[in-house]
C-alpha positions in Angstrom: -68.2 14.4 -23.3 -64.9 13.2 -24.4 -63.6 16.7 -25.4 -64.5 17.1 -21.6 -62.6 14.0 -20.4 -59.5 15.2 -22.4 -59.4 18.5 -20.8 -59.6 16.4 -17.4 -57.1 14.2 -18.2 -54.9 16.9 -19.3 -55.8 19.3 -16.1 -55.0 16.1 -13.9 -51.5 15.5 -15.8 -50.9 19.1 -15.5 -51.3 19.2 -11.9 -49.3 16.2 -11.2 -46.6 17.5 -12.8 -47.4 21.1 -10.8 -47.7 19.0 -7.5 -44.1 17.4 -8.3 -42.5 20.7 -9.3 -43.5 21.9 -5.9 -43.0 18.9 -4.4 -38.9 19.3 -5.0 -38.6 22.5 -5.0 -39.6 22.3 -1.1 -38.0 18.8 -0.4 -34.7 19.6 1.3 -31.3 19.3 -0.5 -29.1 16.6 0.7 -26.4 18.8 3.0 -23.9 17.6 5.4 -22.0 20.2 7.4 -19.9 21.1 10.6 -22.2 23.2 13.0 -19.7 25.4 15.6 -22.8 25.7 17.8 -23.8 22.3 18.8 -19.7 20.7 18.3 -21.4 18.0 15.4 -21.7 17.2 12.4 -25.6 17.8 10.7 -26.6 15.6 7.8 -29.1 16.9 6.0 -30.1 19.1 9.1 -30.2 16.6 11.5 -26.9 15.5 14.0 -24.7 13.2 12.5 -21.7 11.1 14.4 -20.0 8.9 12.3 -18.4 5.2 13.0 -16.1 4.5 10.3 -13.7 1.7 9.3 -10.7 2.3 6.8 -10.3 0.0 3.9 -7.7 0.4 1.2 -8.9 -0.7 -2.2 -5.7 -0.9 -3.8 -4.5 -3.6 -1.5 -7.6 -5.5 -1.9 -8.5 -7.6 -5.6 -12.1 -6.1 -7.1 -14.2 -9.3 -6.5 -13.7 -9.3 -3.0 -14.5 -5.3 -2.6 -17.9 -6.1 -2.0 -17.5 -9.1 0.8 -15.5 -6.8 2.5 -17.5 -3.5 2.4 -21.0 -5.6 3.3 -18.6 -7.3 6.3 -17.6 -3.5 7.1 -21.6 -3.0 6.7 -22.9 -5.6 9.7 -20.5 -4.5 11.9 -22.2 -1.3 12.5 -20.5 1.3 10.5 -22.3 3.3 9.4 -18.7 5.1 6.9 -15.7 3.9 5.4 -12.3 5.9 5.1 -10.3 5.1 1.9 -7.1 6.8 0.4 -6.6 7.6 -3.3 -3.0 6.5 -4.0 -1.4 9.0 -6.7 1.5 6.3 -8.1 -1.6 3.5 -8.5 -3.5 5.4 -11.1 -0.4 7.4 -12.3 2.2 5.4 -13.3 3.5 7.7 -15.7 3.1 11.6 -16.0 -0.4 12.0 -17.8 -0.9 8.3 -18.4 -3.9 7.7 -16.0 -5.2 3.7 -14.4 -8.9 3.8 -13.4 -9.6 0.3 -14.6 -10.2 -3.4 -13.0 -8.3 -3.2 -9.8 -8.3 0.5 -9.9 -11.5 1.2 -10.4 -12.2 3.7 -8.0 -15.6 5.1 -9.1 -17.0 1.6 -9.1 -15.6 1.2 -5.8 -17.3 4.7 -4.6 -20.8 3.2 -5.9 -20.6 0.0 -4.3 -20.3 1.6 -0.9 -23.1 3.8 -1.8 -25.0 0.5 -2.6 -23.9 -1.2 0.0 -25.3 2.1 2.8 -21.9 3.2 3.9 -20.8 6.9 3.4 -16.9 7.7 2.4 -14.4 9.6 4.1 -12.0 10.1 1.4 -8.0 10.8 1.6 -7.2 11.8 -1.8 -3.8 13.3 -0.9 -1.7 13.9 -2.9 0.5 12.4 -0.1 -1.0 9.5 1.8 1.5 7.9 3.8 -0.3 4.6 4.1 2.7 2.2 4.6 2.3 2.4 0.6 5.6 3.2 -2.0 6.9 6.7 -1.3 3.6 8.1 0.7 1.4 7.4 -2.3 3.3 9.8 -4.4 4.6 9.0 -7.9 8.6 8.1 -8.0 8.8 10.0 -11.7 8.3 13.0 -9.3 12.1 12.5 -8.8 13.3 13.0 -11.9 13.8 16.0 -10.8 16.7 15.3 -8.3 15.7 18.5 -5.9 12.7 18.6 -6.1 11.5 19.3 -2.4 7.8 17.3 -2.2 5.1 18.4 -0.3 5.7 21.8 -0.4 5.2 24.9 -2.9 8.2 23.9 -4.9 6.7 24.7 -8.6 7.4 21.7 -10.4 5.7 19.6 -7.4 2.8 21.6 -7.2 2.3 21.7 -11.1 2.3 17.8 -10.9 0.0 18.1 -8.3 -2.3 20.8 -10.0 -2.8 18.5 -12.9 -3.1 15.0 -10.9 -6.4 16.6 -8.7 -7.6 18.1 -11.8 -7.6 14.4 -13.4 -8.9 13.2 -9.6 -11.2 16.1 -8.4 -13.4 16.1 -10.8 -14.1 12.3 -11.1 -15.0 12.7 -6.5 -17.3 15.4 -7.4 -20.6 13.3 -8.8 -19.6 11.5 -5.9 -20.1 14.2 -3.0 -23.0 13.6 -0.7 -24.6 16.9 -1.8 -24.4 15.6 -5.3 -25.9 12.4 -4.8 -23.1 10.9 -3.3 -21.9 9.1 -0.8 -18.5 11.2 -0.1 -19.2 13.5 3.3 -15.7 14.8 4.1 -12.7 15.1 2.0 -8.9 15.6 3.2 -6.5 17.7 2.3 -2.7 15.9 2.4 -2.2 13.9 5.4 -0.6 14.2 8.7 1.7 17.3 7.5 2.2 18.5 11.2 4.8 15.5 11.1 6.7 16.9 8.2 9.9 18.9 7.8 8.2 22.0 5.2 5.8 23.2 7.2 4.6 24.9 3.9 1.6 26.8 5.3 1.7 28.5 1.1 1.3 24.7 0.4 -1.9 23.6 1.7 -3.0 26.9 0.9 -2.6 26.1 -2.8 -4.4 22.6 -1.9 -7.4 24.2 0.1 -7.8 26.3 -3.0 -7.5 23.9 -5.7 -9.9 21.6 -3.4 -12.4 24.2 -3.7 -11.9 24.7 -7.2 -12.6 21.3 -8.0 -15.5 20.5 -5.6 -16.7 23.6 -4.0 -17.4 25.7 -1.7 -19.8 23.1 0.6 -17.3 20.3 0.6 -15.8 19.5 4.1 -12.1 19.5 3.9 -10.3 18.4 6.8 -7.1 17.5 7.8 -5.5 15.0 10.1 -2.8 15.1 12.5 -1.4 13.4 15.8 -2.9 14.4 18.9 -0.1 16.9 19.8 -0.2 20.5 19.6 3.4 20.2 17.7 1.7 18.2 15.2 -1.3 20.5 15.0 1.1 23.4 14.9 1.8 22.8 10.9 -0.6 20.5 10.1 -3.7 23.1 11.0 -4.8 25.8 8.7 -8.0 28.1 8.4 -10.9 26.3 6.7 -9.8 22.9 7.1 -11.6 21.3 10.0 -8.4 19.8 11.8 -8.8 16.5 13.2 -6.5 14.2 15.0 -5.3 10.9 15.3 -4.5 8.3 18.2 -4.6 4.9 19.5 -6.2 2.3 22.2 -4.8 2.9 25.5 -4.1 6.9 25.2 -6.1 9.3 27.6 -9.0 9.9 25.4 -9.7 13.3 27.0 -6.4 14.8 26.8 -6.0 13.7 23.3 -9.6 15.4 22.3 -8.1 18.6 24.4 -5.8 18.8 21.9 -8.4 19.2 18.7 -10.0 21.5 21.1 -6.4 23.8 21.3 -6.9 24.0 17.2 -10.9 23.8 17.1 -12.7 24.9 20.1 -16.2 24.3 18.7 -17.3 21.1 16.1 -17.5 17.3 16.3 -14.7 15.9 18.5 -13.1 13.6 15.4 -10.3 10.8 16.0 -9.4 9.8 12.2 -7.1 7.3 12.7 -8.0 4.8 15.7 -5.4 1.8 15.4 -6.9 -1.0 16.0 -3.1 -3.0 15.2 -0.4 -1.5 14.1 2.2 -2.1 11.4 4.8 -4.8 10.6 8.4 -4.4 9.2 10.8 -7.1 8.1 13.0 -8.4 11.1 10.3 -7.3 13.6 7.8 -8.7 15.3 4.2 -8.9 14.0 1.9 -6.6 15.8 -0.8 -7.7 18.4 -2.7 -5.4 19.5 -5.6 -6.9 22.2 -9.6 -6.8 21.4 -9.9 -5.9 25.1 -8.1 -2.7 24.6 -9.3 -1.6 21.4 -12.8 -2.0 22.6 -12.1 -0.2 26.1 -10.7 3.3 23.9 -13.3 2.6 21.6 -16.2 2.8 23.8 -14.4 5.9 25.8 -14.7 7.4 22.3 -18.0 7.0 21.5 -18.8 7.4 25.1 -17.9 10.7 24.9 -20.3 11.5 21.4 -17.1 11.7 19.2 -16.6 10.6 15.4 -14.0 7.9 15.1 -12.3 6.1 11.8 -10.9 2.4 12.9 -7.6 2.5 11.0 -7.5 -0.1 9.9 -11.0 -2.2 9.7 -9.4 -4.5 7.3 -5.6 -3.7 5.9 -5.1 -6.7 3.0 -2.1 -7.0 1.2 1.1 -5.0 -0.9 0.5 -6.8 -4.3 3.7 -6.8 -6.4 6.3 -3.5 -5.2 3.5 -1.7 -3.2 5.0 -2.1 0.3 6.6 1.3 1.4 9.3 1.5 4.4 10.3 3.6 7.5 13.6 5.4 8.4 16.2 3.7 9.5 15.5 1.5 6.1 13.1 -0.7 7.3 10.9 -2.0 4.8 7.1 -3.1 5.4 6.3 -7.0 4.5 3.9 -8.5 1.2 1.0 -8.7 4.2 -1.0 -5.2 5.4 -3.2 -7.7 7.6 -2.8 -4.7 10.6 -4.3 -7.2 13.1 -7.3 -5.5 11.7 -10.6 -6.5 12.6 -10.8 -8.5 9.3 -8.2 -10.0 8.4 -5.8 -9.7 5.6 -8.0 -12.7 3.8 -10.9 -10.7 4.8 -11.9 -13.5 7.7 -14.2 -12.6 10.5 -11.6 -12.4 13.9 -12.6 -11.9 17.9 -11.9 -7.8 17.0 -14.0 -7.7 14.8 -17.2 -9.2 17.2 -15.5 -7.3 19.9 -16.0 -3.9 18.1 -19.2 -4.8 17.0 -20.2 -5.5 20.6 -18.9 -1.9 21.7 -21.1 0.0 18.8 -24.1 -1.8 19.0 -23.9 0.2 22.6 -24.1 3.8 20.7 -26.3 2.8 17.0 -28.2 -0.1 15.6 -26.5 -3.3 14.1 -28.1 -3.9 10.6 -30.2 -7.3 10.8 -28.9 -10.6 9.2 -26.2 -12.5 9.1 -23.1 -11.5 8.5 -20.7 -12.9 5.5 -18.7 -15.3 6.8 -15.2 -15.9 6.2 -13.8 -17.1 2.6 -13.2 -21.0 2.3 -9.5 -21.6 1.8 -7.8 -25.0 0.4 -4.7 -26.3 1.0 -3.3 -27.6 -3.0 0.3 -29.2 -1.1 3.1 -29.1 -2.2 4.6 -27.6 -6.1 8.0 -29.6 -7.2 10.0 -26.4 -9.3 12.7 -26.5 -11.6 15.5 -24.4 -12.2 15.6 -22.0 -14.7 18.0 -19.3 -15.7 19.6 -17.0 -13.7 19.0 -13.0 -14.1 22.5 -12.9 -15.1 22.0 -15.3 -17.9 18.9 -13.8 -19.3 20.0 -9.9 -18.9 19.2 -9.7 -22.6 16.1 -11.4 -22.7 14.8 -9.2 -19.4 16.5 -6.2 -20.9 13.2 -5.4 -23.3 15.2 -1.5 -23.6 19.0 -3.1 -23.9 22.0 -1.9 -21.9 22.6 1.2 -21.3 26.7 2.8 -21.0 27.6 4.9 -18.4 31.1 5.9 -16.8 29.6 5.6 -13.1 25.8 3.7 -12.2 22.7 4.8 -13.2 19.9 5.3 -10.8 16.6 4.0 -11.4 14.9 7.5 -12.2 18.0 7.9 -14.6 16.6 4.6 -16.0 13.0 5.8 -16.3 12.4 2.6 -13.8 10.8 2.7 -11.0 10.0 -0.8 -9.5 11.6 -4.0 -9.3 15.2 -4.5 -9.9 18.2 -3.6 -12.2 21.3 -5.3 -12.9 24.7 -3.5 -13.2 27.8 -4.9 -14.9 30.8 -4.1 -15.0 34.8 -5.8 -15.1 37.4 -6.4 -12.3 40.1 -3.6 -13.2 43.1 -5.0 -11.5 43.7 -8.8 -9.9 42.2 -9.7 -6.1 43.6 -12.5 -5.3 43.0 -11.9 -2.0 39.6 -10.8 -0.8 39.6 -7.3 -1.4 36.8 -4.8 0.1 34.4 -4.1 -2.5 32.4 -1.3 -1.0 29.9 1.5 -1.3 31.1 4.5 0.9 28.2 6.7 0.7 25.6 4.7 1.6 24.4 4.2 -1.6 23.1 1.0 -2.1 19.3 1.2 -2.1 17.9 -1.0 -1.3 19.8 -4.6 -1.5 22.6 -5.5 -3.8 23.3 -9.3 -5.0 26.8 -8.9 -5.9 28.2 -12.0 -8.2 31.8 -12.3 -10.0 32.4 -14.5 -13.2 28.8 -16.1 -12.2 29.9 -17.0 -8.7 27.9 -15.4 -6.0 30.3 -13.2 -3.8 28.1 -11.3 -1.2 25.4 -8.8 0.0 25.3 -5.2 0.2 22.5 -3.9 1.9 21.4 0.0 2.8 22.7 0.8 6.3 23.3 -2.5 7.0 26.3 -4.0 4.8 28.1 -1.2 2.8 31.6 -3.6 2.4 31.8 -7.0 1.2 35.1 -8.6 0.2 35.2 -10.4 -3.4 37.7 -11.6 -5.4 38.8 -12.5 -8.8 41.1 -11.5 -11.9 41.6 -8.7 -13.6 38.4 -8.6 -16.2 36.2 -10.3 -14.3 33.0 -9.7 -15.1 31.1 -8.3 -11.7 27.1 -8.6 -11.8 25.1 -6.5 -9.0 21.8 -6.8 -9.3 19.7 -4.0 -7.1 16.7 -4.6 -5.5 14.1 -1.9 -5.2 12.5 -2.6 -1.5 10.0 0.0 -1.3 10.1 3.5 -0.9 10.2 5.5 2.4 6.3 6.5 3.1 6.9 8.5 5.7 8.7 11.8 7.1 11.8 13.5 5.7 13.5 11.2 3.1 10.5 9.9 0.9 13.0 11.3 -1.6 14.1 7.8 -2.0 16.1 7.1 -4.6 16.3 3.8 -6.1 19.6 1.7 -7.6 23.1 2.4 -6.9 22.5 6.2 -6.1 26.7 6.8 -5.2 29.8 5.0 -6.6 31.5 2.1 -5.6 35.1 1.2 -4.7 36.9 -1.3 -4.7 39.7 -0.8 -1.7 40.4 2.8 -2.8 39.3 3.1 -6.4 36.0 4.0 -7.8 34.4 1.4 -10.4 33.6 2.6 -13.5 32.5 1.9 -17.1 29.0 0.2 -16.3 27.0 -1.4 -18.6 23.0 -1.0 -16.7 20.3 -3.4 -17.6 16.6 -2.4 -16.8 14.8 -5.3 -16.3 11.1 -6.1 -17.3 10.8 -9.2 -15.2 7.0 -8.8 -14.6 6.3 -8.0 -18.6 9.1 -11.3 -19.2 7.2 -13.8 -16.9 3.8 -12.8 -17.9 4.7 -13.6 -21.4 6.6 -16.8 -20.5 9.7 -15.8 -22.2 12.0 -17.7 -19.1 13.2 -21.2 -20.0 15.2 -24.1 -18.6 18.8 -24.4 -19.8 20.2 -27.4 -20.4 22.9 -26.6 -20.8 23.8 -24.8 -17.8 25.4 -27.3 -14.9 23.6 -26.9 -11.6 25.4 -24.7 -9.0 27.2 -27.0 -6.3 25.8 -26.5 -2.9 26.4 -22.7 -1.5 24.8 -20.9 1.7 24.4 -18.1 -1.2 23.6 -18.5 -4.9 23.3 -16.1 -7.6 19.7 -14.7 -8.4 17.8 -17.4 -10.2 14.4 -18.4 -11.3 12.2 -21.1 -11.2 9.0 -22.7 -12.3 6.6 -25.0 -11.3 2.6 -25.8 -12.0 0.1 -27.5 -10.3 -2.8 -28.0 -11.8 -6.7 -27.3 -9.2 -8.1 -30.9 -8.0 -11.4 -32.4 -9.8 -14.2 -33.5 -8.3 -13.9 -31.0 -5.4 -16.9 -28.2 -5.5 -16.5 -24.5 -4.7 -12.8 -24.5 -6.0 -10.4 -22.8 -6.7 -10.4 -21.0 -3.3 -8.1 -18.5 -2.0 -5.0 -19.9 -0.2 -1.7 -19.2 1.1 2.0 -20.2 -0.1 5.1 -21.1 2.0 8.6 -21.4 0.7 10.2 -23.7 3.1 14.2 -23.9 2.7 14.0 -21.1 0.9 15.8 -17.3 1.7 14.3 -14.5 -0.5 12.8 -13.3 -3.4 9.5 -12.8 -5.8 6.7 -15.0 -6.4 4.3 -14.8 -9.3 1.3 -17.0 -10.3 -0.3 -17.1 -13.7 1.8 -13.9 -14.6 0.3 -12.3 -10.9 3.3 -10.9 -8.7 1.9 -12.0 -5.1 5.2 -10.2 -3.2 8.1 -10.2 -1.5 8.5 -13.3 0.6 11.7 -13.4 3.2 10.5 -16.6 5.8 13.8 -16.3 7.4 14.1 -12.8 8.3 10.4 -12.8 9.2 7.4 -12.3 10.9 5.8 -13.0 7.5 6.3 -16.5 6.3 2.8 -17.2 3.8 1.8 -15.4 1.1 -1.8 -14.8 0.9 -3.2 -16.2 -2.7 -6.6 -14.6 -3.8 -8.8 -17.1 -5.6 -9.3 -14.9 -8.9 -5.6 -15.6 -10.0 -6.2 -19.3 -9.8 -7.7 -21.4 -13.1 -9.3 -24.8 -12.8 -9.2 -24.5 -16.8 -5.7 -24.9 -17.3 -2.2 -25.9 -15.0 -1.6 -22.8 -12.9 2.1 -22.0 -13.8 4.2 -20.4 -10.9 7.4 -18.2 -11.3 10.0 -17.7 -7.8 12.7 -15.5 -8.3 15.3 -16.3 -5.6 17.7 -14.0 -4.3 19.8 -15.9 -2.2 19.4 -20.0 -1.4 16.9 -22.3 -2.8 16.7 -25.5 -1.5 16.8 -27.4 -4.5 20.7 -28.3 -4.7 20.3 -30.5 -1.5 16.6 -30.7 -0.5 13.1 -30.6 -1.7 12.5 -27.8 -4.5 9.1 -27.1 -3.9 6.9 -24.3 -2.7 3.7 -25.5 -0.6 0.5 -24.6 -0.4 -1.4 -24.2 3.0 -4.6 -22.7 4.2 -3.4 -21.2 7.2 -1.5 -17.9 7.2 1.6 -17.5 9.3 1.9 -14.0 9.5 4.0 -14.0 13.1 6.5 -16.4 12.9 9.0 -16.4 16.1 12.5 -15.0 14.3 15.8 -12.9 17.0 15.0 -9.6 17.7 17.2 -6.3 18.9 16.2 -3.5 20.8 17.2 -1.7 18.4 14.4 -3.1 15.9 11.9 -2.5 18.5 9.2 0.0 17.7 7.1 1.1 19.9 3.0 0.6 18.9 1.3 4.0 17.7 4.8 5.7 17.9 5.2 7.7 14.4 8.5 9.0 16.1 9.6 5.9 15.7 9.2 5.3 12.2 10.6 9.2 11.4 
């Protein structure tokens, strides 16, 4: 009898396992796909249209991916689109970031978690208003080096960055297990001078070498056929781009000229646009955004909101149009969420408009982060970059007959200061100038310690100085983000030609690359006592300050994100607890607060604070503090030009 019951048991457990076997071997395999036939995408057989929101996870800290992706979540997406910045995980050739902040598998699995499929940009060029498209700035060291195109040292860069990349996406494909469904190949290269079709060749191919041959690969362009004419190629599903208020049918017609059978696919609706210094902050209305939106989906085509929530260029990040125009600290894109990641009247208004077409998940939706106001921060003056070159200088000075760039430095971010002597007497002003253009980006020039002027790209290439013979001239460069998009994201950083003063050309340089981050993180900056403070100027010499303030007791819930304003203040850096927040300029403008995430803030401990100033701190006359707020002023009313007028949407304008 229980010889019997053994065999049972065993027959049962036998066919179990039989029944499983068969039951996976006939279960479907998770497949998405174009199909020609029926112009949609299938998702594991089925149709599929997707409703997707970009989010950049490089411009937002790691503890708050979450609240924004479950915010993305209750909207009614039912995707996300994300880019894969090269230069964030590459800082150096073959020394790879994929930690804390940069994270980007965890990131991958959260959305996963979280429902929401992935559209993924991985480049190698982005664009993204971010340094330089994305792409690394050591890529310059080679000083002719044509990017984006089948130039062999760019491409073997390239070939060993996606074979680092690819293969970390591939667990990550939805026919894997996955939540990735389409992946992009480059970005928007109708719009760009090469027209390398050999180039995205190479990058189809070492796409498919990576991830396969059932991969989606697409690629994006405007809704043009001049933009499709180079940006389109043979097995990459072209797509195209567009914003509220364009005729939705002609734009599609346009796809069509390049696919005449698939999903209909915008991949970049704006839903704002973006901001430079000196410009006004974009607005762009719910009413309209919702009106193209629900033409879209009226019409059963796939659309990415660009962006669902932008967030903010930590530290150098910010890239920059041509002319020179630099983007601001904030990415908040008049986005649906805010750069803070706050619920706004786009964001219900969208939600409205695809509840119409799919399902809202149930429940409520995550509300908007608490913020707290901590008033105002007294600082102190420290030293100024000039009088702590050597302790900034972690490498030393470097000598050189004529300036050093920053790739000739091996620096690529931040700021270096060059030095060199009067050679004759100026007693009267005399034009210290750059000729070539070659300041890049903005150059505080001092003599003997006494600020003397500005030089800025395109905008200021002569100042007039004076002094005596020997007179030690300081200039120290500011890096103010690299070009991101269209011909000259060859930027080159530092004093990239020579200067003269009236008709001679400086020489004998002594160039300091400065590690102000690595210096203020370690607290190596001090007050000097000894130093007299500077008489009242409308310019100063580059100086830094500190200040603490230290997270109220007795309050609950704190510390809680916040935002900083530097009233009396001109320009410069801000740092707290060794963070670099940004770039703040309040009066150029439209950005005035600096958005403060709650995870650089202690309760344990004073929070120390570090402000480089560039130009006029208030503290010689007025109140030397910072303030904190819990508002964000983002469009402050500053004097405008036509000729810094861009129009919204318009990427001819920002050529």
């Amino acid at each position: 009898m229980r010889l019997n019951m053994a065999f049972s048991s065993v027959g049962t457990a036998l066919l179990c396992a039989l029944a499983l076997t068969t039951h996976l071997t006939w279960a479907s395999p998770r497949t998405f796909s174009i199909d020609y036939q029926n112009d949609c995408f299938r998702k594991d057989g089925e149709p599929f249209r997707y409703i997707s929101g970009s989010i950049h996870y490089s411009r937002i800290p790691r503890v708050y991916w979450k609240d924004r992706l479950l915010k993305m979540y209750m909207a009614g997406l039912n995707a996300i689109q994300m880019y894969v910045p090269w230069n964030y995980h590459e800082p150096a050739p073959s020394h790879y970031n994929f930690s804390g902040d940069r994270d980007l598998q965890h990131f991958l699995q959260l959305a996963q978690d979280i429902g929401l499929l992935v559209i993924i940009r991985p480049g190698p060029y982005i664009c993204a208003e971010w340094d330089m498209g994305g792409l690394p700035a050591w890529l310059l060291n080679k000083k002719d080096i044509v990017l984006r195109s089948s130039d062999a040292d760019y491409l073997d860069a390239v070939d060993k960055w996606m074979g680092k990349l690819l293969p970390m996406l591939k667990p990550f494909l939805y026919q894997n297990g996955g939540p990735i469904i389409t992946v992009q190949v480059e970005n928007e290269y109708g719009s760009y001078f090469a027209c390398d079709f050999n180039y995205l060749r190479h990058l189809s191919q070492l796409f498919r070498s990576h991830l396969g041959q059932e991969v989606v690969l697409f690629t994006t362009d405007g809704a043009g056929l001049g933009y499709l004419r180079c940006g389109a190629l043979q097995g990459l599903y072209a797509t195209v781009d567009f914003g509220p208020g364009a005729n939705v049918s002609s734009a599609f017609a346009a796809q069509r000229h390049a696919e005449p059978h698939g999903p209909l696919v915008n991949s970049e609706f704006y839903t704002g646009w973006l901001d430079h210094w000196g410009e006004r902050h974009a607005v762009v209305s719910s009413a309209i955004v919702a009106k193209s939106l629900n033409e879209i989906l009226a019409l059963g085509a796939n659309v990415n909101l660009y962006m669902f929530i932008g967030g903010t260029n930590f530290g150098y990040w910010n890239g920059a149009n041509s002319p020179y125009a630099p983007q601001p600290t904030s990415y908040d894109y008049d986005a649906p969420l805010s750069e803070a990641g706050d619920l706004t009247d786009k964001y219900f208004a969208i939600r409205d408009v695809i509840s119409l077409y799919s399902k809202i998940p149930e429940g409520p939706v995550p509300p908007s982060t608490p913020k707290y106001a901590y008033g105002a921060v007294k600082m102190k003056r420290l030293q100024t970059v000039s009088e702590a070159a050597d302790l900034l200088s972690f490498s030393g000075p470097v000598k050189s007959a004529f300036p050093l760039s920053f790739s000739e430095m091996n620096q690529y971010f931040g700021f270096l200061l060059y030095r060199t002597k009067l050679p004759v007497d100026c007693t009267t002003p005399s034009p210290l100038s750059s000729p070539l253009n070659g300041v890049h980006d903005r150059a505080y020039v001092s003599v003997n310690g006494v600020a003397s002027g500005i030089l800025e790209r395109d905008k200021s290439i002569t100042i007039n100085i004076t002094g005596k013979a020997g007179s030690l001239v300081d200039i120290l460069v500011e890096n103010m983000g690299r070009v991101n998009y269209g011909k000259n994201i060859n930027d080159f950083k530092g004093l990239v030609s020579n200067l003269t003063l009236g008709s001679e050309v400086l020489r004998d340089w002594v160039v300091y690359s400065l590690a102000i981050d690595e210096a203020v993180s370690k607290g190596l900056l001090h007050e000097d006592a000894s130093l007299e403070a500077a008489p009242p100027s409308h310019l100063s010499t580059p100086t830094f300050y500190a200040g603490s303030f230290s997270i109220p007791d007795g309050i609950p819930d704190l510390p809680q994100d916040t935002y900083i304003q530097f009233p009396g203040w001109g320009k410069g850096q801000v740092w707290i607890n060794g963070f670099n927040l940004g770039r703040y300029w309040p009066s150029k403008g439209p950005q005035v607060t600096l958005y403060v995430p709650a995870h650089i803030l202690t309760t344990a401990a004073p929070n120390n604070m570090t402000v480089l100033e560039f130009e006029s701190a208030p503290c010689t006359e007025g109140a030397c503090t910072v303030e904190f707020t819990d508002t964000p002023i983002l469009n402050a009313t500053i004097t405008h030009t036509a000729a810094n007028r861009r129009r919204l949407f318009s990427k001819e304008d920002l050529s």
